[in-house]
C-alpha positions in Angstrom: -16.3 -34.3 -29.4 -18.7 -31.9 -28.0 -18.3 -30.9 -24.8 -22.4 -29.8 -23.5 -20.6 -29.1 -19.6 -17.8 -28.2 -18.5 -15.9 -30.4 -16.4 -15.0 -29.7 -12.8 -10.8 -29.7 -13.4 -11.4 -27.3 -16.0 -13.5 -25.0 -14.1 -10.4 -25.1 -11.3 -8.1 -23.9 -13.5 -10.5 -21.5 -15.4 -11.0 -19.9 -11.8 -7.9 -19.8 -10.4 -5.7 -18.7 -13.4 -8.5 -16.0 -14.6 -8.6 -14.3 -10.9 -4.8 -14.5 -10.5 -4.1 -12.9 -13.3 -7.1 -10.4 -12.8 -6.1 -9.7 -9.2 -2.6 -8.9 -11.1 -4.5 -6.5 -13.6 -6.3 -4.9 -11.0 -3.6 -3.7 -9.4 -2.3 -2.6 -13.1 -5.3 -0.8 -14.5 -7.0 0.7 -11.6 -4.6 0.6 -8.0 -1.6 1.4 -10.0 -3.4 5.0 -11.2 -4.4 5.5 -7.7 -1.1 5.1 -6.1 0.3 7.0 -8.8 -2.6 9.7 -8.2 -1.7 9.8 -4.5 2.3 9.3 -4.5 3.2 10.6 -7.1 1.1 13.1 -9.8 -2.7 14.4 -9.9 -2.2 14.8 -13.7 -4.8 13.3 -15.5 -2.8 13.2 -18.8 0.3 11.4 -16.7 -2.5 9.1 -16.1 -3.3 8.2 -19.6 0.2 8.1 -20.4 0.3 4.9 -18.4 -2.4 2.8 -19.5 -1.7 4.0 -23.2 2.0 2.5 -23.2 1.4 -0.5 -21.2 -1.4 -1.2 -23.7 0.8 -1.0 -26.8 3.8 -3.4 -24.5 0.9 -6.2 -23.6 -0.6 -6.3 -27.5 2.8 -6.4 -28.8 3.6 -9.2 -26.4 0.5 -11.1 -27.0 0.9 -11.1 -30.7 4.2 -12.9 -29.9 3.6 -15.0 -27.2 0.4 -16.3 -28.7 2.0 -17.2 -32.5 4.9 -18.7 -30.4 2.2 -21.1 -28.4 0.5 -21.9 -31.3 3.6 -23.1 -33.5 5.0 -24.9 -29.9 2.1 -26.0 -28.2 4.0 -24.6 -25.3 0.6 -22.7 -23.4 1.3 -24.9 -19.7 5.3 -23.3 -19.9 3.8 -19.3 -20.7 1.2 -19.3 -18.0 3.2 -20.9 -14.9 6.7 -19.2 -16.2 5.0 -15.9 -16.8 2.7 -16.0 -13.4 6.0 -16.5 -11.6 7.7 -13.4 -13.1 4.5 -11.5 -13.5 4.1 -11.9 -9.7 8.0 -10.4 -9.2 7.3 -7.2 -11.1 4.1 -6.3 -9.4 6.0 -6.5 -6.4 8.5 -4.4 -7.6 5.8 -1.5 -7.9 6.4 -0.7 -4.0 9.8 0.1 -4.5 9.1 3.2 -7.1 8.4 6.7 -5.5 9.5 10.2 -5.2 11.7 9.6 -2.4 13.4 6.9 -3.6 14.0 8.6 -7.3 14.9 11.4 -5.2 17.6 9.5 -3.5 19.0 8.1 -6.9 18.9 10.9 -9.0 19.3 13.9 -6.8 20.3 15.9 -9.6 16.8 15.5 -11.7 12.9 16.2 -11.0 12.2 13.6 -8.6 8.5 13.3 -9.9 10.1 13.2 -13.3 12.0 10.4 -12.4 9.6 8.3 -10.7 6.5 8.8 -13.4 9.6 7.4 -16.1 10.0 4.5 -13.7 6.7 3.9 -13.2 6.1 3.8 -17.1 8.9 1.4 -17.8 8.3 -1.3 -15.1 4.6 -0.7 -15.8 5.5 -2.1 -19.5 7.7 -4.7 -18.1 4.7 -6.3 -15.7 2.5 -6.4 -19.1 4.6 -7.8 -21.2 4.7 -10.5 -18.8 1.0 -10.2 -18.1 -0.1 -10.5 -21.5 2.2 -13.2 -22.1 1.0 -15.6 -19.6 -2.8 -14.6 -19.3 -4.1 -13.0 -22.3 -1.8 -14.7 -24.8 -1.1 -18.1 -23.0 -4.3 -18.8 -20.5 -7.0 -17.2 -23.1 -5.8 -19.8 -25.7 -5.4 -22.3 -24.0 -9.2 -21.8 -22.7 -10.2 -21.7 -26.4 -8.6 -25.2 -26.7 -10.3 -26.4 -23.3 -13.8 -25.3 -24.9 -15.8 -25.9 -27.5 -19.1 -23.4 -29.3 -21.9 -25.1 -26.6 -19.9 -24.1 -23.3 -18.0 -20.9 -24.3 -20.7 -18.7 -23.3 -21.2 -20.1 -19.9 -17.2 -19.9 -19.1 -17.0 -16.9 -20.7 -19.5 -15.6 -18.4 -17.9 -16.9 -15.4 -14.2 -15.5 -16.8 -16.1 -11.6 -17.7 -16.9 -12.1 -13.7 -13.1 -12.1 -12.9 -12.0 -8.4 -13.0 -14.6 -7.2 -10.8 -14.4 -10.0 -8.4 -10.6 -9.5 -8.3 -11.4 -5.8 -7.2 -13.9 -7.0 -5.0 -11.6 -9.0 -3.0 -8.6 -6.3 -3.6 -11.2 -3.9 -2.2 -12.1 -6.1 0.8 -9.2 -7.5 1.7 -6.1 -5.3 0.8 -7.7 -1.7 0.3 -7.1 -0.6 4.1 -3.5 -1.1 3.5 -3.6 1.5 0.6 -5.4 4.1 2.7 -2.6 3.8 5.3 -0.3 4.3 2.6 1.4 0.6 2.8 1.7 0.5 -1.1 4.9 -1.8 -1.0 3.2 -4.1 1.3 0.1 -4.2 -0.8 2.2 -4.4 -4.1 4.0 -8.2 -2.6 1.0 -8.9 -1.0 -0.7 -9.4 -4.8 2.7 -10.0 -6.6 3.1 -13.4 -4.3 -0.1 -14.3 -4.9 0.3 -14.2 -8.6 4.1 -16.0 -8.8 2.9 -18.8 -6.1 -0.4 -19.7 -8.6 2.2 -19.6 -11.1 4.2 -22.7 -9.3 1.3 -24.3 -8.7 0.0 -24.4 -12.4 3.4 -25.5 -13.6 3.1 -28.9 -11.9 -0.7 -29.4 -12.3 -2.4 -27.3 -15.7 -3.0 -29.7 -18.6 -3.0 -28.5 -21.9 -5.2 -30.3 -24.5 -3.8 -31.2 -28.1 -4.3 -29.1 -30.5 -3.6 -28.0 -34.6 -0.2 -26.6 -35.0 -0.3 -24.0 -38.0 2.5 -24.3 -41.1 5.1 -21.9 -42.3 7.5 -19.5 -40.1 7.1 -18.3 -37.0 7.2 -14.4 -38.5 4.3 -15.1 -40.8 2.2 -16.9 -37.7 2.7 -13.2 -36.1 1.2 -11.4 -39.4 -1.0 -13.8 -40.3 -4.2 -12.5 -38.6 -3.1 -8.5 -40.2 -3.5 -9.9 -43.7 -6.0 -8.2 -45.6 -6.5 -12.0 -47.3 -7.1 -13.1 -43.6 -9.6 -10.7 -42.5 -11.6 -11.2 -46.1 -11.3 -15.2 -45.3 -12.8 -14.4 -41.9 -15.1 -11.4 -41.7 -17.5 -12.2 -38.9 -14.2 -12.9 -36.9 -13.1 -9.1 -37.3 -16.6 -8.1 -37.0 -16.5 -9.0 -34.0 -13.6 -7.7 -32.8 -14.9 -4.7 -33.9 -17.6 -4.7 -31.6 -15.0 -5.5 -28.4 -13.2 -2.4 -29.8 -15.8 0.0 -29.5 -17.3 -1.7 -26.1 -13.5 -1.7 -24.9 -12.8 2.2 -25.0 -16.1 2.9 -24.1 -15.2 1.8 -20.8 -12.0 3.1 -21.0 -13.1 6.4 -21.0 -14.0 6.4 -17.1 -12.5 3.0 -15.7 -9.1 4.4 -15.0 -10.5 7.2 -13.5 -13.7 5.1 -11.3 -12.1 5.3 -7.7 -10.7 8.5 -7.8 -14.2 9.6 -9.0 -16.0 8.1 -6.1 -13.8 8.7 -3.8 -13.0 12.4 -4.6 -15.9 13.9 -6.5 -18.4 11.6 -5.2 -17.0 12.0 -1.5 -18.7 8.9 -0.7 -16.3 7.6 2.3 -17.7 3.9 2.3 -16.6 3.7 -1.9 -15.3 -0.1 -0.9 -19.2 -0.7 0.3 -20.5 0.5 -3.3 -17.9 -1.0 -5.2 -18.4 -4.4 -3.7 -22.3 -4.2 -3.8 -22.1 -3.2 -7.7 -19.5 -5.8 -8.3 -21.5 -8.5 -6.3 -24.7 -8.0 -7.8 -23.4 -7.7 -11.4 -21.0 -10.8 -11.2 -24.0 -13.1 -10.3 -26.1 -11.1 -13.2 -23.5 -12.2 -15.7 -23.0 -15.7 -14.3 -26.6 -16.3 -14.8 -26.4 -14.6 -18.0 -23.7 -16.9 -19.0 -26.5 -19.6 -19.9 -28.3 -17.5 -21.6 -26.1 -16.7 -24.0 -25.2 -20.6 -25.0 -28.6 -21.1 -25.6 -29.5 -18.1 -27.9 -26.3 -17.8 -29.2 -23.7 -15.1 -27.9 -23.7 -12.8 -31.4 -27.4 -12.3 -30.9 -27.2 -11.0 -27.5 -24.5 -8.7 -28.2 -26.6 -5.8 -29.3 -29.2 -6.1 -26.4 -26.4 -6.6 -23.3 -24.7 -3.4 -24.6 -27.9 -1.5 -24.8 -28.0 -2.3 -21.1 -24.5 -1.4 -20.4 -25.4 2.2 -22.0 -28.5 2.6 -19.5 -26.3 2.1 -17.0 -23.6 5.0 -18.0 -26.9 7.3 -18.7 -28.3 6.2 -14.8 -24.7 6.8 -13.7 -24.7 10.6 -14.7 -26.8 12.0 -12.1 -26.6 9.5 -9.3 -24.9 10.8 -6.5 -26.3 9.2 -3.2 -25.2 5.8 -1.8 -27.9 3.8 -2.8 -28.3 5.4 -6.3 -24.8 5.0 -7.5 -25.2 1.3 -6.5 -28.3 0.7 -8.3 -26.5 2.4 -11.6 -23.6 0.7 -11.2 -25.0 -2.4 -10.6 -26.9 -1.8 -14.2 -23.8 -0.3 -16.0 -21.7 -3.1 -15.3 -24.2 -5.9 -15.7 -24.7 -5.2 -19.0 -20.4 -4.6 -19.4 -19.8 -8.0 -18.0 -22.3 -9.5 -20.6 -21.3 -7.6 -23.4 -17.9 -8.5 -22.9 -18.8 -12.4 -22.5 -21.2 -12.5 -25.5 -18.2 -10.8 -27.9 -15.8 -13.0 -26.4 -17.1 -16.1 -26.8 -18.7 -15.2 -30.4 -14.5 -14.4 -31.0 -13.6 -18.0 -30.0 -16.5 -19.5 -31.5 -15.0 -17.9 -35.2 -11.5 -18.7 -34.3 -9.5 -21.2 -36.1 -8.7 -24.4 -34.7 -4.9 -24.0 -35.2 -5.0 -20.0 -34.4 -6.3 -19.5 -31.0 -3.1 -17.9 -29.6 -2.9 -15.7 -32.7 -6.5 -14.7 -32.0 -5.5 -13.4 -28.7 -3.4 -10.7 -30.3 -5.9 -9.8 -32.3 -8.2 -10.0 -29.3 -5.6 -7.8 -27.4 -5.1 -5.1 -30.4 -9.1 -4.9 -30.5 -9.6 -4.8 -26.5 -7.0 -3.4 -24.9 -4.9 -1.4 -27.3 -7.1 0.7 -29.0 -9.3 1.3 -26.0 -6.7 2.1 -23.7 -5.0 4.1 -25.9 -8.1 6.1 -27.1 -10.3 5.4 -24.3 -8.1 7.6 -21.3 -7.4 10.2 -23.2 -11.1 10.9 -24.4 -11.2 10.3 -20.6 -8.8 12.8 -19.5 -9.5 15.7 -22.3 -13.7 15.5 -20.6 -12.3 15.9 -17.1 -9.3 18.8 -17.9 -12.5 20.4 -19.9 -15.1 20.1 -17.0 -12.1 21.8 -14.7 -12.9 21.0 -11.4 -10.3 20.3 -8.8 -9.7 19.8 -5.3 -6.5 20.9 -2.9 -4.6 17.8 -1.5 -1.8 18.7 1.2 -1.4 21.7 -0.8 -1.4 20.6 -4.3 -4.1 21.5 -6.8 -5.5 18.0 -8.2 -7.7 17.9 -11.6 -10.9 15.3 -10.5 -13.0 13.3 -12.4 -16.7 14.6 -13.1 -20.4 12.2 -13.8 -19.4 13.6 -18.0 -17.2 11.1 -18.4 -20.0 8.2 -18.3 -22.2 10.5 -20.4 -19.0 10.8 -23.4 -18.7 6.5 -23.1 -22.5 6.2 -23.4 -21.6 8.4 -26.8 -18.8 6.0 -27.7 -20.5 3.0 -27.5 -23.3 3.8 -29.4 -21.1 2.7 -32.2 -21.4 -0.5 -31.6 -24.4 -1.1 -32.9 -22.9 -0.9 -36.5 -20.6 -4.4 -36.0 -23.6 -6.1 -34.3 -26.1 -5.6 -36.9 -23.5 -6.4 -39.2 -23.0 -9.6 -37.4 -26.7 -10.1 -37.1 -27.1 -9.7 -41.2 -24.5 -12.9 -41.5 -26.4 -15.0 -39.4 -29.2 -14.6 -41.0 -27.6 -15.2 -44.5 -25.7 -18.1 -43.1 -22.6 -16.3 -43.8 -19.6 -18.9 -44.0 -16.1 -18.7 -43.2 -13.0 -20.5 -45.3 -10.1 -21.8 -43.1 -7.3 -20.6 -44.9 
């Protein structure tokens, strides 16, 4: 049955499970730098160490977790179990530091210590992450949805990660600044586990296609070469989230540190929240616009405002001007990322949408956060410019880094047009 609105229940859980878990990855892709950044390290290679290796743990996690919900059904049991223990491990974060590796192993290089600790729990947390949200909650939103809503909710979810900074920013960033980390860690970690509770005696999940054969083969399925050539459009797609992914990889892990420290804009939280604001209700509105002229055709045009925004970005350097960029820049991101996303679900099969997630995860998260920081990292260590903090020589991030993304995501235009050629010759997929 078609589903022309989304229901109000659905839109509950859409809202509160999405900005839980992106609260959660906030802390993970951008806070976690930063306290690492400040505590810990200034290297911006350390840095890219980090995102690179909790990228591969959450793919590998979601190509598991997402088979296993598909040949179960078990999507409710994933999200509240792994909310709860998601929760515990970002709480965990405020326990790690120099001082306290120092005091277990006084034998090694604290820093040593603590950047190994930091690494492995930082694994841990997305393993558990991916599990619940990208494997479990991501499927289970395919299920909820159907091809004439998915752009509206997909809208609404590409909101999330900046409103969860947004309200990180407001409402917990003072207690980074006075250095309560561990406070700030439980403060986000409790938030995370009791959601978890909550969704384990109220979330629904809708019936759905379970797919044949063994559980090992549901894993591989989706990295058959017979797969991909039974689905092309699908992987076009993906494609396209690739290249838009580590585009924005290149200079997201790196954003604050760049505005605070290069930038030396004191009042960052005001321009964060004023970019975040006025490109979350660009994207909601965008959301319809995308169900009615279809979310592949808008792919090409939502990037190409995306890239005006990281060209805009490169020699803004007042207040007002870095919001007005911004505000471009990640409009069009938020929109790029909701018309691939919901073009993904609208080719996925019936009985694959937790496999899909793995491939959604390989295609958005590990090869951008793999590739993306380092391309990152080699622009700033190139540009050379530093600053002294209590002594220590720091490397700081510089306005190239928006300039080598807009250069990486001019690639995308060659999955888009290839998606765009389909449509127009009514390309059709077989359901293996």
């Amino acid at each position: 049955m078609q589903r022309s609105h989304v229901d109000r229940r659905l839109w509950v859980w859409v809202v509160l499970l999405g900005l839980t878990g992106q609260l959660a990855w906030t802390v993970e892709n951008m806070y976690l730098n930063v306290f690492v950044h400040d505590t810990i390290t200034g290297s911006a290679t350390v840095l890219a160490v980090i995102v690179a290796t909790s990228a591969v743990a959450a793919t590998l996690a979601t190509l598991l977790a997402g088979a296993y919900s598909d040949r179960t059904g078990r999507r409710r049991e994933l999200i509240a179990g792994g909310y709860v223990l998601w929760g515990a491990c970002t709480a965990a974060f405020g326990v790690v530091g120099v001082d306290t590796a120092a005091s277990l192993a006084p034998a090694l290089d604290a820093v040593v210590v603590a950047v190994v600790a930091i690494v492995l729990l930082d694994c841990v947390m997305s393993v558990l992450g991916a599990t619940a949200n990208d494997a479990a909650f991501n499927a289970w939103v395919t299920d909820s949805t159907d091809e004439t809503n998915r752009g509206r909710v997909d809208g609404v979810l590409a909101t999330l990660p900046l409103l969860a900074m947004l309200l990180v920013f407001g409402a917990l960033d003072p207690l980074t600044r006075d250095g309560r980390w561990s406070v700030f860690f439980a403060v986000v970690g409790g938030v995370t586990a009791v959601v978890g509770v909550v969704a384990w005696f109220g979330l629904r999940a809708p019936r759905v296609p379970r797919p044949g054969g063994t559980y090992l083969a549901s894993v591989v399925h989706g990295l058959r070469p017979g797969t991909v050539r039974a689905h092309p459009r699908l992987y076009v797609a993906l494609a396209a989230w690739a290249v838009l992914g580590t585009s924005t990889q290149v200079f997201m892990p790196f954003l604050i540190i760049y505005v605070q420290r290069y930038l030396q804009i004191d009042g960052y939280a005001v321009v964060l929240a004023s970019v975040l604001l006025g490109a979350a209700v660009v994207s909601v509105l965008g959301g319809r616009v995308l169900d009615r002229v279809g979310p592949h055709r808008a792919i090409l045009p939502v990037v190409g405002v995306y890239a005006a925004g990281l060209l805009l970005m490169f020699p803004a350097r007042g207040m007002l001007a870095v919001i007005g960029a911004g505000i471009v820049m990640m409009s069009g991101f938020m929109l790029g990322v909701a018309a691939i996303s919901a073009t993904v679900r609208n080719l996925t099969p019936p009985d694959r949408a937790g496999q899909v997630q793995g491939l959604r995860m390989v295609a958005a998260v590990l090869i951008p956060m793999v590739v993306g920081p380092f391309l990152g990292a080699a622009v700033i260590t190139g540009a050379d410019e530093t600053y002294v903090d209590l002594g220590v020589v720091k490397q700081v991030p510089t306005p190239w880094v928006f300039l080598a993304a807009a250069v990486v995501v001019a690639f995308v235009v060659i999955p888009a047009r290839r998606l765009a050629r389909a449509d127009r010759t009514q390309d059709v997929e077989v359901v293996p």
